[in-house]
C-alpha positions in Angstrom: 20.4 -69.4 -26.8 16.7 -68.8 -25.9 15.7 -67.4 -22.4 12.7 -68.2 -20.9 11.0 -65.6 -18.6 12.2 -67.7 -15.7 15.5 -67.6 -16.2 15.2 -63.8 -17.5 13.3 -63.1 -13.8 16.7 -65.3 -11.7 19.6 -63.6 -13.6 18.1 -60.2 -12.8 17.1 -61.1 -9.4 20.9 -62.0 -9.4 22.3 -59.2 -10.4 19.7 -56.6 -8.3 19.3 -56.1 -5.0 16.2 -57.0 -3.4 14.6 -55.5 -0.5 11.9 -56.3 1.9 8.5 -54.5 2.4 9.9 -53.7 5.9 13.2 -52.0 4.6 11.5 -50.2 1.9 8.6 -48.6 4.2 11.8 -47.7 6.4 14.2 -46.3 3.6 10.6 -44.4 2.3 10.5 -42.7 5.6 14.2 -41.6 5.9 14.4 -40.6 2.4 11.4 -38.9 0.4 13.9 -38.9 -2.7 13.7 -42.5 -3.5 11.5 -43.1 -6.8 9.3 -46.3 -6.5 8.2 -47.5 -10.1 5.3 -50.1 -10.0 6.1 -51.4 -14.2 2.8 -53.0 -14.6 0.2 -52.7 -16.6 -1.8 -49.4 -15.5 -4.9 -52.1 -16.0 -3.3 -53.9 -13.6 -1.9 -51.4 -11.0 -5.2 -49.8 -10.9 -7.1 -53.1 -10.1 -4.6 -54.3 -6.9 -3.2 -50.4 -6.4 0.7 -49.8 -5.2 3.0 -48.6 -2.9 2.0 -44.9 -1.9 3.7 -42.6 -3.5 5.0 -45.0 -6.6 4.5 -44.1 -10.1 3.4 -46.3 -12.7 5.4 -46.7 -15.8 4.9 -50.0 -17.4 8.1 -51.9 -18.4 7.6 -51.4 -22.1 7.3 -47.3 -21.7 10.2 -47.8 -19.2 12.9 -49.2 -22.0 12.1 -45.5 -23.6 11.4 -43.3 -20.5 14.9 -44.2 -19.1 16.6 -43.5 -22.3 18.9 -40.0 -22.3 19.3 -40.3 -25.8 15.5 -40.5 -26.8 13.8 -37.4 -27.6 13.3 -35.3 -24.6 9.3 -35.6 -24.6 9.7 -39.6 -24.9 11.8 -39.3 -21.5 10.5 -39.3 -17.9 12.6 -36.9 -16.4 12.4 -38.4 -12.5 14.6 -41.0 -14.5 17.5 -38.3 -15.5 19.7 -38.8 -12.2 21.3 -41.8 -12.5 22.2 -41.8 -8.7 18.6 -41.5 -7.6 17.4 -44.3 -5.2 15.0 -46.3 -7.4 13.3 -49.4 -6.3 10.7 -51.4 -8.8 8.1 -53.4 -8.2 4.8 -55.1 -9.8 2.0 -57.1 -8.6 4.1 -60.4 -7.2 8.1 -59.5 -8.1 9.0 -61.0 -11.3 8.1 -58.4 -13.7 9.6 -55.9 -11.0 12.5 -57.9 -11.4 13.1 -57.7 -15.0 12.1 -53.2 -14.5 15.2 -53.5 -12.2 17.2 -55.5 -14.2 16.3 -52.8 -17.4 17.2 -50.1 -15.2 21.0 -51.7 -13.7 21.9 -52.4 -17.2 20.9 -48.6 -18.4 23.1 -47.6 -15.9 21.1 -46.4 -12.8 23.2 -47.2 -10.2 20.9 -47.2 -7.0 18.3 -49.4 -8.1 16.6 -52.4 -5.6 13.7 -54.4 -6.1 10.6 -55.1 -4.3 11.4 -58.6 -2.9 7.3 -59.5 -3.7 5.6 -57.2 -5.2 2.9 -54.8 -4.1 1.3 -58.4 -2.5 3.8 -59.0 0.0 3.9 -54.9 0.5 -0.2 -55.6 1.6 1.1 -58.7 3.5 3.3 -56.7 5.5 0.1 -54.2 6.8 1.1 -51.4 4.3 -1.4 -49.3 2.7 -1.8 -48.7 -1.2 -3.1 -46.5 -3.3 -3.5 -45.3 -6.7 0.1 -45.0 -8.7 1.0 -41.2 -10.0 1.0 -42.0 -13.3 3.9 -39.9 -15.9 
């Protein structure tokens, strides 16, 4: 059967944690190992920047860059632990949702997402800035 992106956007905020602005800005302090990935658009990340220190790797690149068995230069290799702390975001949540979801199902086994997006980050009185891009 058919999925819409609604339904696509609830079973993965189902079956991946999400976390606050608050908790991440905390967790970002205690641990400068976790890897924020913003998946939109670099059109897009540019235009409403993202969490500081996040790097930008849209969700199509991400169904490649997370990949152990593509070829090594197709890889991203902050994505080679799968134990590393990840959290995903986008703009508003949804597409961060579905980067997180794509990520759990890979395998990763630490992975949250932005409850929000980059707006409720801003909402919250945290900065942005420019993503690191691969």
């Amino acid at each position: 059967m058919a999925k819409t992106f609604a339904q696509m956007v609830a079973e993965a905020m189902a079956d991946v944690p999400r976390i606050s602005p608050e908790t991440l800005h905390q967790r970002l302090q205690e641990n400068p190992n976790i890897l924020v990935i913003d998946v939109q658009d670099a059109a897009d990340v540019a235009a409403m920047g993202t969490v500081p220190g996040a790097v930008n790797i849209s969700l199509g690149n991400l169904t490649f860059k997370a990949d152990l068995e593509v070829p090594p230069d197709w890889r991203d290799p902050r994505l080679a632990d799968r134990s590393r702390p990840i959290t995903t975001t986008c703009s508003l949540g949804p597409l961060g949702a579905l980067g997180g979801k794509l990520l759990h199902d890979m395998g990763f086994e630490n992975v949250t997402i932005l409850e929000g997006g980059v707006q409720a980050w801003k909402d919250a009185g945290f900065a942005t800035d420019q993503p690191n891009t691969p």
